[in-house]
N, C-alpha and C positions, 0 to 999 in steps of 0.2 A: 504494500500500500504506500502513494505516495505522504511521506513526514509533513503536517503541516509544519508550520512555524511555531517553537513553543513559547507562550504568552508570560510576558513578563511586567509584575507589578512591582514600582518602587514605594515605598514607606518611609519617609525621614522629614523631622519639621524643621528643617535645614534647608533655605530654598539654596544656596552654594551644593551642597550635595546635591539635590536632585538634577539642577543644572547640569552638573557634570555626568553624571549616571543617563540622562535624556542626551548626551552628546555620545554615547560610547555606542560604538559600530554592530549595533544586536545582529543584523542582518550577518554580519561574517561568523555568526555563533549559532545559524539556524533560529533566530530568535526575534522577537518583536515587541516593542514596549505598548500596553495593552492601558496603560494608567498611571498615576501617581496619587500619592494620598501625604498631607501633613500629621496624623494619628492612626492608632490600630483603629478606633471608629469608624472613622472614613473609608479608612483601608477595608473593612468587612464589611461596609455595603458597598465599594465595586467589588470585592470579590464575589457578593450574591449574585450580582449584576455580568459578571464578565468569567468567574472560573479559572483564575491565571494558574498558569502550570508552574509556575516559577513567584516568588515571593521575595525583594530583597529588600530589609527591613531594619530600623535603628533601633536600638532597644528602648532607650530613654527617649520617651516622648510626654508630651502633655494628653489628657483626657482617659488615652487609654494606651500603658506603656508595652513595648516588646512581649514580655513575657505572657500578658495577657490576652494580647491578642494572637499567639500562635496559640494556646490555648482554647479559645474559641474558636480560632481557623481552622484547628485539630478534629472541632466537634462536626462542621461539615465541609469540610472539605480535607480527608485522611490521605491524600497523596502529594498534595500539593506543595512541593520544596519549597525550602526557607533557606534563605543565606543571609545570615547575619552583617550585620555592618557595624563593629563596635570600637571604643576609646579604650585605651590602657586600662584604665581603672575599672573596667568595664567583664574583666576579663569570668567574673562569680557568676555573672548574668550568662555570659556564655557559655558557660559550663552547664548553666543549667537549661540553658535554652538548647543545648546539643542533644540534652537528658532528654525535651520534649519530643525530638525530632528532627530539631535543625539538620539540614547538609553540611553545611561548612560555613566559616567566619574568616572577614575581611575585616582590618584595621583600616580605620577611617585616614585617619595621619599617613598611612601607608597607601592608599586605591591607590593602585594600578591597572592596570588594561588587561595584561598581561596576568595578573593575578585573577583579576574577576573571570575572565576567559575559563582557567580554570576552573575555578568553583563552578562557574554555568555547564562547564561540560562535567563534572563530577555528581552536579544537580541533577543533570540529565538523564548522564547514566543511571542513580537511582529513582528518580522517575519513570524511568520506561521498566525499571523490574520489579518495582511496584504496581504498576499502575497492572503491566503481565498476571503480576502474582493473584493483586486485587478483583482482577476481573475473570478470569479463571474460576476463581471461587466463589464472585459472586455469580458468573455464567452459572456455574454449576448447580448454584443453590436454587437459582428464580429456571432454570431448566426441568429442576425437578417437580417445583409448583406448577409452570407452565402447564406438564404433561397432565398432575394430576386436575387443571382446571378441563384442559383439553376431554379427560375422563367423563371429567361433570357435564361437559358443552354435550358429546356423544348422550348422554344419557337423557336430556334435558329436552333435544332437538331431533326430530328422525331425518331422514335422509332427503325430505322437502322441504327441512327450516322450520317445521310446524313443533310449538312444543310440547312437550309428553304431559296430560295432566299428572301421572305416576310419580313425577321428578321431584322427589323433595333433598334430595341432599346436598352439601354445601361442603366448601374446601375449610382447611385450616386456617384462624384468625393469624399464624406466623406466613401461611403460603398467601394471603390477602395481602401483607404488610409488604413482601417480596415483590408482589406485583400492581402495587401503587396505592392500595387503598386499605391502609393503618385505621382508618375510621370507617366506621358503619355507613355513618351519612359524607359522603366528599365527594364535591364535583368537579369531573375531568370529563377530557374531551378525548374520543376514540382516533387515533388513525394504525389506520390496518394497512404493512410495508410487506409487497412479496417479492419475491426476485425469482426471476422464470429461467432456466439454464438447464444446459444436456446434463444427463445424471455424470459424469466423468467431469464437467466444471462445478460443479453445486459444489463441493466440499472446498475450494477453493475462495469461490464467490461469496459464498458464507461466514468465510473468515474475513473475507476484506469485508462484507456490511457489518456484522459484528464491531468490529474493532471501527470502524466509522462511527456506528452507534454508539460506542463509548465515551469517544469525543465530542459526539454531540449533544450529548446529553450532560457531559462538563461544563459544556461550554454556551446553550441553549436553559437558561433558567425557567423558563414556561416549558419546558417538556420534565416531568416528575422523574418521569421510569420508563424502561420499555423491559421485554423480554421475549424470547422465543416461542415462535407456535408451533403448527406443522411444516415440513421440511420447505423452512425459504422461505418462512413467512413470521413476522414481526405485529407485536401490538404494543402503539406507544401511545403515552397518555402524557395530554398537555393541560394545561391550568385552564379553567375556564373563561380567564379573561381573553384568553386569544380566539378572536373569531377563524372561523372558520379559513377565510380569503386570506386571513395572516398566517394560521397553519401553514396554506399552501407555498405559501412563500418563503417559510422558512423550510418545506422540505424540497425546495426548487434547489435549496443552493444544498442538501443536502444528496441530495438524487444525484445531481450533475454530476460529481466528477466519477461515481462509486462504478458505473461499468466499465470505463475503461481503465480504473486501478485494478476491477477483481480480473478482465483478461490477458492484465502485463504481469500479476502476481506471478512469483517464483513460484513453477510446477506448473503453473495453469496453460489447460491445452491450447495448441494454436490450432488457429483454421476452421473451432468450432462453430455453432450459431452463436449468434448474439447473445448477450448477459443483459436481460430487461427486467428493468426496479419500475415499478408501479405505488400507487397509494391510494387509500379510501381515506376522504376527513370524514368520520363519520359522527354522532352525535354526543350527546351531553351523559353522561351517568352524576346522578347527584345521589346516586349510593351502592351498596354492593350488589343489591337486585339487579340494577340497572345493566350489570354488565352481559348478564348472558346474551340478551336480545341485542344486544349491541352488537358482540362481540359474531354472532349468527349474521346477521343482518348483511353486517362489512364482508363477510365470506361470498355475498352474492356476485359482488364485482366481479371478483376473481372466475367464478361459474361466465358470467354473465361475456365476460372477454374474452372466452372463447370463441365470439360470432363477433365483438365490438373492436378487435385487437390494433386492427387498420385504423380506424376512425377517431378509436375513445383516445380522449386525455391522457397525458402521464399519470396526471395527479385529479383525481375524480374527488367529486363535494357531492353528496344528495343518493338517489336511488336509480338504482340500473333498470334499463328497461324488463318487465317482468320473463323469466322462462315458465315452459310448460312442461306437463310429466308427458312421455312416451308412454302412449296406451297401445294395447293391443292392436288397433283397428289403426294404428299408424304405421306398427310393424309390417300389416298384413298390406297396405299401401307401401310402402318403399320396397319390400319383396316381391309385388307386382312389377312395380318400377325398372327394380335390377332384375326380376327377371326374363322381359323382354327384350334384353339382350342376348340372352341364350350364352351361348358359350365364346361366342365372340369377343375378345379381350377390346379393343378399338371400337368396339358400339357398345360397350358397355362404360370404356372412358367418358363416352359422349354422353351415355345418358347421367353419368353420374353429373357430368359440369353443368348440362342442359337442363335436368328435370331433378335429380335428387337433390342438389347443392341449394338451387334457390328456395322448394318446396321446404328444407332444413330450414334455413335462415327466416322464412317468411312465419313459422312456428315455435323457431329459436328454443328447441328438445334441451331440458338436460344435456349437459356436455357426457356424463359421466354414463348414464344409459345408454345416449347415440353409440357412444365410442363401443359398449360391451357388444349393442347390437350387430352394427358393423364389424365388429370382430368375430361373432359368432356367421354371421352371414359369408363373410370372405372365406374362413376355414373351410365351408362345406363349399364353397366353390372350386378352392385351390383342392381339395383332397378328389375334385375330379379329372384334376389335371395329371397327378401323379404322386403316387403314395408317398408317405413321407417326407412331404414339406415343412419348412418351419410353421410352429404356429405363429399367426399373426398378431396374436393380443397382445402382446408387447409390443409392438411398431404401433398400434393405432391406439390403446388406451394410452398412451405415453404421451400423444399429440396432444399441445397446447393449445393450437386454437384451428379455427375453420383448415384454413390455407395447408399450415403444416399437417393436418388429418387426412386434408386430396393428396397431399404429396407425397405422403408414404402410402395411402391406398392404391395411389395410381402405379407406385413404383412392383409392390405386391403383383398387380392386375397384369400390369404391363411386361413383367420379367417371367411368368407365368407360359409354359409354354399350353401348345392348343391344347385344350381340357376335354377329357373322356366324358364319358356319361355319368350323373352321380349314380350313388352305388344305388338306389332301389331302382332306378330304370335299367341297369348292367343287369341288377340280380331279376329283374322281370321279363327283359329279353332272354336272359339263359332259361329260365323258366318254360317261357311259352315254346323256344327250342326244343325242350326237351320233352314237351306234351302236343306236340301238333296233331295228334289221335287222335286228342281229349275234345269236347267239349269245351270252346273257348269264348269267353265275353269280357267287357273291361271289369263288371262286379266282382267275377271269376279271380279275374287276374290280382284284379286290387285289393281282392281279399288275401289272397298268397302273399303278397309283400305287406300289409298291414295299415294301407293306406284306406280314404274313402274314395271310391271311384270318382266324385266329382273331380276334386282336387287331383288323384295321380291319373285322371285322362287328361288335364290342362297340365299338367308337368310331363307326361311322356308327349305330346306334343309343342312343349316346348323346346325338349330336350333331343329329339331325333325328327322332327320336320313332317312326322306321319301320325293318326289317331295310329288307339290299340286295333284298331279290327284294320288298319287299311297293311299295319305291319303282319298282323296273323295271315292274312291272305295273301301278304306276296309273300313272307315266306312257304306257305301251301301250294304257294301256283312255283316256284321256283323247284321244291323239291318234288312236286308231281313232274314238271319237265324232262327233270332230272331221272325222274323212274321209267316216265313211257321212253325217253333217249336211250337207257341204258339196260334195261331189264326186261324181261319176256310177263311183266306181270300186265295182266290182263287190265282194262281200263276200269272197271267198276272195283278191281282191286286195289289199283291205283286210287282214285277216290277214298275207299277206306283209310289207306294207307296212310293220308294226309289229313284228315279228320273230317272227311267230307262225306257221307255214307249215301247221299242222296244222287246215285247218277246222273239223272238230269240236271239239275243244280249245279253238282262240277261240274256236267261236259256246256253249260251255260259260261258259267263263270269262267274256263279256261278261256274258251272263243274269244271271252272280251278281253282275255287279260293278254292274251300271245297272239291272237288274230288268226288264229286256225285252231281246228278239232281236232280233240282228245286222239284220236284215231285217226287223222288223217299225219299226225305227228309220228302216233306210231307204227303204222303200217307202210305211208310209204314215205316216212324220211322227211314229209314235209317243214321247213326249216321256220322255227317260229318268231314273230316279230320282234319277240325281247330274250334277249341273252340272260344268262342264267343270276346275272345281278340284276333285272327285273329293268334295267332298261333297253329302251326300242335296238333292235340290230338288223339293220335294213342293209349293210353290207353285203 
């Protein structure tokens, strides 16, 4: 992550001192002067106000002296270095100001350039393994209330946002305090951070928001807290005096620069897609009830940007346009849809961009439904193409929003080579093969494979270009050819043979089918008009 500048506040009611300390080259120390203060009073309201990383400070002051005020500065703010600035005589003070926390001490009589250099990069270094240490452990702590609030959200809310009357239980008053609300009644304001990333950048990209969040939250006095939700996804809470439109503004300058520090991070992959930070400002909670619905609420974005991805804001205020649940009768419409492309990969591209994609968007489905749907429909396409394909549910339930869904569908569809029959039309044509004796009808048939005849007569002609009865008969007329061609069996045995017992009947139906008699075929040789694949051969 790129080092901001670390912020530096001077303390001394010596305006000679401060003079000089406002003149010294912070910029060549990674550093920037953030403030000045004539007492520790002063001093600790900018530090409410500003969060300096760095504190350089006289001991002996009017109002309120050195030691007192790292003392207070100790209470909220535990990272933030002190470097002393003291007189000879001064030296008890220091000792005990080291005892509080101090970094290091400069003699006033003595400042040097060259010395405070020092101390600032001695400051620094134990700030950054502090601040490491500090936040690690407090990740760790507000990680585990997170999950257990995440627990309560699942149990609260079902999987359309609706909440459970059944929901009565409640997290821990210490897992409340972890995650902004130490009081029963206190009101903050919701904003919900996610960051969208290939699973091989997320652990990367999450360490650079993280460690930005930590700074911002230093350094941002109207945001209380935040902490981790589901993977890549953040909930921070700000004071309620910030409207909402000022929210935005201050996560504008927070958003900018965080994608492209988490894709130049050490490890982080090249070449991937894009690392995309988003935000919901969502409403007010003026107590602990308040959060659940909030916290549900702001999730919708996120659903909702799966069809808005192109269009919507970075940073969203208010409510998403609504989605719909995937009912049955929509399923049974998009399976119509894809399956009038039959097996053709290229007209099935077409119908998905032409007919499935806008009829999608114009109903705006559940992301998380569409995608299992779609998964489950592709698999039983691909498994007619050739056994043992990958499954597809990881390429398409993984898809973030519309775009990237076509794109991995289409690559599926497209790499696909020409697809077989699905297995209950394979296993119905082996079937009827294998009984051309029997008595044959589509109820017949559809009852052997376990289908309703409605439904597997509209799928065996989707699926091979013929009804069942127009396939049972040319294979009947093709293997009766085959018999009066090559066999001495008599014609009415012929007939039998092919599940036709009525001679007239067959010696009707052959006529129409080959354009000559049963008989005239077999006795003198007559060459019939369709060759033994059942088309014309006038050759």
């Amino acid at each position: 992550m790129t080092m901001r500048p670390i912020g530096v506040l001077i303390v001394d009611d010596e305006y000679p001192i401060r003079e000089e300390l406002r003149a010294f080259p912070w910029e060549t120390c990674g550093a920037t002067l953030i403030g000045e203060a004539e007492n520790g009073e002063e001093a600790l309201s900018l530090c409410a106000k500003h969060s300096p990383d760095i504190v350089v400070t006289d001991i002996t002051m009017p109002i309120m002296d050195g030691l007192t005020f790292i003392r207070e500065l100790r209470k909220s703010h535990p990272v933030t270095q002190i470097i002393l600035l003291t007189c000879h005589s001064d030296f008890g003070y220091a000792r005990e100001a080291i005892a509080l926390g101090a970094s290091d001490y400069i003699l006033k009589v003595s400042l040097d350039e060259e010395e405070l250099k020092r101390a600032l990069r001695k400051a620094g270094e134990k700030l950054q393994r502090e601040r490491i240490h500090l936040g690690r452990e407090m990740m760790l702590r507000k990680l585990k209330a997170a999950k257990r609030l995440e627990m309560q959200l699942k149990e609260r809310f079902d999987a359309n946002g609706r909440e459970r009357r059944t929901a009565q239980a409640d997290i821990a008053p210490e897992d409340w305090t972890l995650l902004g609300f130490s009081d029963e009644r206190q009101s903050l304001r919701l904003v919900l951070l996610w960051l969208t990333a290939t699973e091989d950048e997320l652990q990367s990209a999450q360490e650079s928001v993280q460690e930005a969040l930590l700074d911002f939250e230093r350094r941002t006095p109207s945001c209380k807290t935040w902490f981790p939700m589901r993977s890549g996804e953040y909930a921070l809470w700000f004071s309620e005096a910030e409207e909402p439109e000022a929210v935005g503004l201050r996560l504008e300058r927070l958003l900018g620069p965080l994608p492209a520090e988490a894709e130049g991070k050490e490890g982080a992959p090249v070449g991937k897609r894009r690392i995309g930070l988003s935000a919901t400002v969502g409403g007010l909670a003026v107590s602990r009830a308040d959060v659940w619905a909030l916290l549900a609420a702001a999730s919708w974005w996120r659903e909702a940007d799966f069809y808005d991805a192109v269009s919507s804001p970075r940073i969203k205020i208010g409510s998403p346009k609504p989605l719909s649940e995937l009912e049955p009768a929509h399923r049974r419409h998009l399976s119509g849809l894809l399956g009038q492309a039959g097996m053709n990969a290229d007209r099935l591209l077409r119908t998905m961009k032409d007919d499935v994609a806008p009829w999608c968007a114009g109903r705006r489905f559940r992301p998380a439904a569409l995608k299992r749907w779609l998964a489950g429909w592709t698999t039983e396409w691909l498994a007619r193409s050739r056994p043992g394909r990958p499954d597809p549910h990881g390429d398409l339930v993984g898809a973030l929003d519309w775009g990237e869904l076509e794109t991995r569908w289409a690559g599926l569809v497209g790499s696909s080579p020409e697809a077989g029959p699905r297995r209950e039309i394979f296993e119905a044509r082996s079937w009827i093969q294998a009984h051309l004796r029997q008595p044959l009808s589509l109820p017949i048939v559809a009852a052997q494979i376990g289908l309703g005849p409605e439904y597997f007569g509209r799928l065996f002609k989707e699926e091979t270009g013929e009804s069942v009865h127009q396939f049972v008969l040319r294979l009947r007329m093709e293997k009766a050819l085959k018999l009066l061609r090559e066999t001495d069996l008599k014609v009415y045995e012929v007939a039998e043979a092919v599940g036709i017992p009525n001679y007239r009947y067959f010696t009707s139906t052959f006529r129409n089918w080959a354009g000559a008699a049963p008989t005239d075929v077999k006795r003198l040789g007559y060459p019939a008009e369709r060759g033994g694949d059942g088309r014309e051969d006038r050759t």
